[in-house]
C-alpha positions as semicolon CSV with decimal commas, in nm:
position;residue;x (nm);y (nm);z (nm)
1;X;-4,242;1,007;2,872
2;X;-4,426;1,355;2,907
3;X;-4,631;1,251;3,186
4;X;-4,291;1,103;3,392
5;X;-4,093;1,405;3,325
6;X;-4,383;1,596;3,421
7;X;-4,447;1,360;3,770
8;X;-4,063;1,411;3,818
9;X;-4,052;1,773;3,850
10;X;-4,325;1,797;4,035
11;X;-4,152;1,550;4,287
12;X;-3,852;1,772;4,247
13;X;-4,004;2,027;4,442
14;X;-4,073;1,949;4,752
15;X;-3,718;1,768;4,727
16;X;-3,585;2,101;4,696
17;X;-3,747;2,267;4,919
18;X;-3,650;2,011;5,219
19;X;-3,294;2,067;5,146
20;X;-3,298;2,475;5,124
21;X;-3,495;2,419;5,453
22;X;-3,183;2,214;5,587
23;X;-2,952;2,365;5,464
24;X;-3,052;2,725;5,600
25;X;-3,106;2,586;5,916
26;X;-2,745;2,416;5,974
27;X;-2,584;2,740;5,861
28;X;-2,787;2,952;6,056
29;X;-2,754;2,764;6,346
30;X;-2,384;2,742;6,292
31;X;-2,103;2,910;6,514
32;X;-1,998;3,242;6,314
33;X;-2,143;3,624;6,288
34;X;-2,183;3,737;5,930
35;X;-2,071;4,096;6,055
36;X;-1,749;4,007;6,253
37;X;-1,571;4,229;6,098
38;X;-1,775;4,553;6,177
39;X;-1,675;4,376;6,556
40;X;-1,284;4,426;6,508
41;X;-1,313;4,748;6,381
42;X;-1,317;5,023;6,637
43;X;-1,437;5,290;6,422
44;X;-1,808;5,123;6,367
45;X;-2,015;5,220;6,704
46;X;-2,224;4,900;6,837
47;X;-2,556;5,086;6,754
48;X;-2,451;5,125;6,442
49;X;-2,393;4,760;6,458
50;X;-2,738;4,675;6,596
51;X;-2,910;4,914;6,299
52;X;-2,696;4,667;6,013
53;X;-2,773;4,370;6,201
54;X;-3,170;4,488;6,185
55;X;-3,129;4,595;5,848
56;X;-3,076;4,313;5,729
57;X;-3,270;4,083;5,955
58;X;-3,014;3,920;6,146
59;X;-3,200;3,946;6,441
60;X;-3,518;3,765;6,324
61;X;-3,545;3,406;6,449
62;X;-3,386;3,171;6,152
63;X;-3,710;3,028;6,028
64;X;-3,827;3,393;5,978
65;X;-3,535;3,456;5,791
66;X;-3,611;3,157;5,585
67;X;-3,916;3,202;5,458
68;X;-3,796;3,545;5,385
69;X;-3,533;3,422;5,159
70;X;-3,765;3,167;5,012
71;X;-3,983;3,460;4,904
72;X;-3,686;3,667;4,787
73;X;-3,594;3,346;4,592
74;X;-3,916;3,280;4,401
75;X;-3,913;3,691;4,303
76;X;-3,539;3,605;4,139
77;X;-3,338;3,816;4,412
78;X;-3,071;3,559;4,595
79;X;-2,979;3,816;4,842
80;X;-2,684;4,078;4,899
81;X;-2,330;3,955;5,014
82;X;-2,265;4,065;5,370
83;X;-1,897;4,031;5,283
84;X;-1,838;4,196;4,924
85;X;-2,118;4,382;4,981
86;X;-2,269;4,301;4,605
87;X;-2,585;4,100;4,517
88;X;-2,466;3,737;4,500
89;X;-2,594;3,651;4,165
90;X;-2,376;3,946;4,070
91;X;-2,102;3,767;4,247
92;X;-2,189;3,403;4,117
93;X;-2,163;3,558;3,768
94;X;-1,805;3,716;3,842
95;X;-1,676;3,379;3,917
96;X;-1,867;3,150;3,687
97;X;-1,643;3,235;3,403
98;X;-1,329;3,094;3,561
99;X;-1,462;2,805;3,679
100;X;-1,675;2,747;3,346
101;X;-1,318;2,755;3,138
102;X;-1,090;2,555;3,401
103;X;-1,329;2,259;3,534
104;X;-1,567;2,294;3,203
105;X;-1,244;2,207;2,978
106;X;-1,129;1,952;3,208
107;X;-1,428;1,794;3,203
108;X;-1,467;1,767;2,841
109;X;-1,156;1,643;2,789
110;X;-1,121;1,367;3,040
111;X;-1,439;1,259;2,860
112;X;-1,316;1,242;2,485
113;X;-1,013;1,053;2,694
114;X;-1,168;0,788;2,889
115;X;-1,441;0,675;2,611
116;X;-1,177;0,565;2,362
117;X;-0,931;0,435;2,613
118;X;-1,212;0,240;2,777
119;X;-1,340;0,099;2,493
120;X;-0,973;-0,034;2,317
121;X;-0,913;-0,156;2,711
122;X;-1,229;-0,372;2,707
123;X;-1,157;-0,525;2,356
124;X;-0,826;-0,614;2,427
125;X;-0,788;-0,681;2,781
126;X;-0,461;-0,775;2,944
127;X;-0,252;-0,623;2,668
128;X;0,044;-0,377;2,671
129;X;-0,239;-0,051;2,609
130;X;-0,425;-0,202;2,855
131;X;-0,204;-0,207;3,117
132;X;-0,081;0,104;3,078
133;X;-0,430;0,265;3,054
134;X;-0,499;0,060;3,373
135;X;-0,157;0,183;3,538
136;X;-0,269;0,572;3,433
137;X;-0,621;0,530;3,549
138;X;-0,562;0,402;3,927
139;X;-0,274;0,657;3,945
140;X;-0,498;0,902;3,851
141;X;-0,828;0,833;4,058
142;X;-0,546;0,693;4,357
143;X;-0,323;1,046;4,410
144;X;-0,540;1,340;4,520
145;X;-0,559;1,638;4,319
146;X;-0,350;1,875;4,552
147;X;-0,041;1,660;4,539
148;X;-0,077;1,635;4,152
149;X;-0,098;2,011;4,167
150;X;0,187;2,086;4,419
151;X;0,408;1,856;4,227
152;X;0,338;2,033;3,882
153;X;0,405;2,350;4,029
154;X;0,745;2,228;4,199
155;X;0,824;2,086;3,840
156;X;0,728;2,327;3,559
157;X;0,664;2,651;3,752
158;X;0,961;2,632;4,010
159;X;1,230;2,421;3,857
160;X;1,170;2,427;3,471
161;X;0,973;2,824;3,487
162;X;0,732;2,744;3,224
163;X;0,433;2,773;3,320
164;X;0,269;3,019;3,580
165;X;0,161;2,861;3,912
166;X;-0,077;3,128;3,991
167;X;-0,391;3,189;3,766
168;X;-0,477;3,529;3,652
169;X;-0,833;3,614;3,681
170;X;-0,761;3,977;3,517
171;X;-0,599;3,836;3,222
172;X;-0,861;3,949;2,903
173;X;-0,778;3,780;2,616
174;X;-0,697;4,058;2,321
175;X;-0,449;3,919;2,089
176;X;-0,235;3,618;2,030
177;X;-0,014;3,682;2,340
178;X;-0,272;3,681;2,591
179;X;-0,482;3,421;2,455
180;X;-0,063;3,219;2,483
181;X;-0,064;3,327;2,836
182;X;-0,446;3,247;2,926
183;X;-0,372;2,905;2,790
184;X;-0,025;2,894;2,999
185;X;-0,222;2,935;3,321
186;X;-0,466;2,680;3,220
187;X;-0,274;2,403;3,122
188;X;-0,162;2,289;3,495
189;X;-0,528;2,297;3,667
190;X;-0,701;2,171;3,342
191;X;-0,430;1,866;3,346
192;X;-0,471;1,824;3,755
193;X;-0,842;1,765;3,722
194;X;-0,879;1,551;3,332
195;X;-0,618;1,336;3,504
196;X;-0,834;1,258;3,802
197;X;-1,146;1,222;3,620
198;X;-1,013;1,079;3,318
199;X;-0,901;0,805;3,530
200;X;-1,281;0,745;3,737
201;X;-1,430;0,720;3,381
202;X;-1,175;0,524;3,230
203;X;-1,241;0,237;3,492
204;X;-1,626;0,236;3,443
205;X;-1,608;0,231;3,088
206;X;-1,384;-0,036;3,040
207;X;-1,590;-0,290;3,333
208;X;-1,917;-0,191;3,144
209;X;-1,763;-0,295;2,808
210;X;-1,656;-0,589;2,945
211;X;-1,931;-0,724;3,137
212;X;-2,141;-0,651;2,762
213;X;-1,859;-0,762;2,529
214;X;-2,023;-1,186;2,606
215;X;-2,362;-1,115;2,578
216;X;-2,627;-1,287;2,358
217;X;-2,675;-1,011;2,178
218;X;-2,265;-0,962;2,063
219;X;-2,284;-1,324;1,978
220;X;-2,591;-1,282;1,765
221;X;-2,473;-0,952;1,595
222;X;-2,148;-1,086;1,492
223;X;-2,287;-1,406;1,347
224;X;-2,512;-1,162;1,130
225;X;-2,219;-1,077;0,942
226;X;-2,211;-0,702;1,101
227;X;-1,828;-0,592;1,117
228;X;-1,615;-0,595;1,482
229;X;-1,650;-0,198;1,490
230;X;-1,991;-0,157;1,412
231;X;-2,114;-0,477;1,677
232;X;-1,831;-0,276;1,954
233;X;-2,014;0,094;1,879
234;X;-2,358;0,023;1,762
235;X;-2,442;-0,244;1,982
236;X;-2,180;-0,250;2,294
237;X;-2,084;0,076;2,343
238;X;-2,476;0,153;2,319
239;X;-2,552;-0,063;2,633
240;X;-2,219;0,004;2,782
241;X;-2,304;0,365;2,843
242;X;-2,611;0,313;3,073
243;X;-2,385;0,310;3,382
244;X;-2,144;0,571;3,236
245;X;-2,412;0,815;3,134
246;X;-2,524;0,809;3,561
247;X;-2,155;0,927;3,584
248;X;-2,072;1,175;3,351
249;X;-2,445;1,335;3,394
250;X;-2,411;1,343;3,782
251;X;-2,088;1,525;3,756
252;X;-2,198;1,756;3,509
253;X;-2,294;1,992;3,835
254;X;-1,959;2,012;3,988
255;X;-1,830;2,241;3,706
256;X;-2,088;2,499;3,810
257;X;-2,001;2,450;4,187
258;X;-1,592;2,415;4,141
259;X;-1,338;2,211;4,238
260;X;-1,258;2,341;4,585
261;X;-0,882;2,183;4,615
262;X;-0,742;2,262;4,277
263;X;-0,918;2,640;4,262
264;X;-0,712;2,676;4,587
265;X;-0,412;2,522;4,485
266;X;-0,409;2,769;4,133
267;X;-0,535;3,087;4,342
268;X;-0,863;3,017;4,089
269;X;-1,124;3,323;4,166
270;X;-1,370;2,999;4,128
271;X;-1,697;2,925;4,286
272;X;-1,515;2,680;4,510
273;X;-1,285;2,963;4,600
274;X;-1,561;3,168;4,653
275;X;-1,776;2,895;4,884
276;X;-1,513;2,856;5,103
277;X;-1,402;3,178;5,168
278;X;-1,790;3,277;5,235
279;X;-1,847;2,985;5,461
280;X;-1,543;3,126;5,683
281;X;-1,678;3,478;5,698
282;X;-2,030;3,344;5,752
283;X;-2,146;3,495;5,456
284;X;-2,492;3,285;5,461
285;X;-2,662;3,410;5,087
286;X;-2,378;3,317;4,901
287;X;-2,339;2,969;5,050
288;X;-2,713;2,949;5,050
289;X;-2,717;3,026;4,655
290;X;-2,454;2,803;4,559
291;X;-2,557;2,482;4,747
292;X;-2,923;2,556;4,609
293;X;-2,754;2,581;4,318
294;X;-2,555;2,282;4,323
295;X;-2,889;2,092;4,421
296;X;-3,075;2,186;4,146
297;X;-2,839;2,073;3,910
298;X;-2,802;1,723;4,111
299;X;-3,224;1,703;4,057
300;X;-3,181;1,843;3,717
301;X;-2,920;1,601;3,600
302;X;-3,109;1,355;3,739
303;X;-3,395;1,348;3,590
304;X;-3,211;1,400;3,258
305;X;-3,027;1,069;3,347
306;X;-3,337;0,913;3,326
307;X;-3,459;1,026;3,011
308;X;-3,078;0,880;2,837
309;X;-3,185;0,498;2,979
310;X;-3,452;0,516;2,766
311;X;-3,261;0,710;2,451
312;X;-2,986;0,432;2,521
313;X;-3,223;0,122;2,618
314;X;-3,525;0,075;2,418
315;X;-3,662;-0,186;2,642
316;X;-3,686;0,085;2,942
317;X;-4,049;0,244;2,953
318;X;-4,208;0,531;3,180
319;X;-4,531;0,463;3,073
């Protein structure tokens, strides 16, 4: 196992490298000036321009500016913001936070969710739970998140005023009424996105019980006098979560990069807030640091992936 993790990473690597090389290139060869808006403003002379714009090597050919930023990169520096004007891990950490405690949450909760339904949904299929589970599930994976989010804000923050429709990135939790009202603000995004997710997971969990519920192996464990819960979680469920494990591992990386719809929905001072607005003021470092980012923790994840078959599946060997 040491050796494959080992021959993994150092696959990884290149892998990386290729897309940072890509990626780089498509935004620098991408319609857009980084310092438009010294353009618009009158006051800024176009010398003064020129001496920014050579400051910080905007007029070196891309690929030049690439291997700059790959140098930068390996010394820990991911660049300074051309827009807030702020190194962008400094920036990264001022929105991590919000999207750590809305998508994070989420996450984790459409997870305890979908297990449990899954499971009682493959052991008794076609009943009145599972239905309704089924009925919740395509509903949820079917509607997109921003009309689940404009409709709970027309119905508990417009008609019924409970609940904020705008999140509060200020709020600091000091005492029992602001920890209410950070949980207020929460409850709508947190519910737009378990929803969705709860409902992808549900689906996969239930078909991989079910295709593992008439194996050999059920039939064997059963007839050794082992009780219905313990053949359904020590021997089902185990196998059953082979598949499921790809899914919940492989979207373990969008809670660092956001959920772009729902943090703009909420007014969520997110990382997907904070991609988009940087891809429309060309802002290339930040959207360079957060897709590396974001593709690190797809190679990551992985590789981790691969090390749970073999937790989960005895019968898998690296070696």
């Amino acid at each position: 196992m040491g050796r494959y993790i080992i021959r993994r990473i150092l696959f990884a690597i290149p892998t990386l490298l290729g897309i940072s090389l890509v990626i780089f290139a498509v935004l620098a060869l991408a319609p857009g000036d980084p310092l438009a808006q010294f353009a618009a403003d009158p006051s800024v002379p176009p010398e003064v321009r020129e001496q920014i714009r050579a400051s910080l090597g905007l007029n070196d050919p891309w690929y030049i500016r690439y291997f700059k930023w790959l140098g930068a990169l390996m010394r820990g520096d991911w660049g300074f913001s051309f827009a807030a004007r702020v190194p962008v891990i400094d920036l990264i950490g001022q929105r991590l936070p919000q999207t750590l405690q809305v998508i994070g949450l989420a996450y984790i909760i459409s997870i305890c969710l979908a297990i449990p339904i899954g499971i009682i949904s493959a052991v008794k299929p076609y009943s009145a739970f599972d239905n309704i589970a089924t009925t919740f599930a395509f509903i949820g994976f079917s509607v997109p998140t921003f009309f689940t989010g404009l409709l709970l804000i027309l119905i508990f923050s417009v008609n019924l005023r409970w609940l904020p429709f705008i999140y509060n990135s200020t709020l600091q939790v000091t005492d029992w009424n602001s920890f209410w009202q950070q949980v207020k603000q929460m409850i709508m995004p947190v519910t737009v996105l378990a929803l969705y997710q709860t409902g992808t997971l549900t689906r996969f969990v239930r078909a991989s019980m079910m295709e593992n519920l008439p194996m050999d192996y059920t039939r064997t464990a059963r007839a050794k006098g082992l009780n219905e819960r313990s053949v359904i979680l020590w021997h089902v469920l185990r196998n059953s979560m082979i598949p499921v494990a790809t899914l919940i591992a492989l979207g373990v990386p969008t809670i660092f990069t956001g959920a772009i719809v729902t943090e703009q929905i909420f007014r969520i001072n997110g990382i997907g807030e904070l991609l988009i607005r940087s891809i429309q003021n060309s802002d290339t470092p930040v959207v360079m640091a957060i897709t590396f980012i974001f593709a690190v923790l797809v190679v990551s994840f992985n590789l981790i992936v691969d090390v749970l078959y073999g937790i989960l599946d005895p019968r898998i060997r690296y070696e």
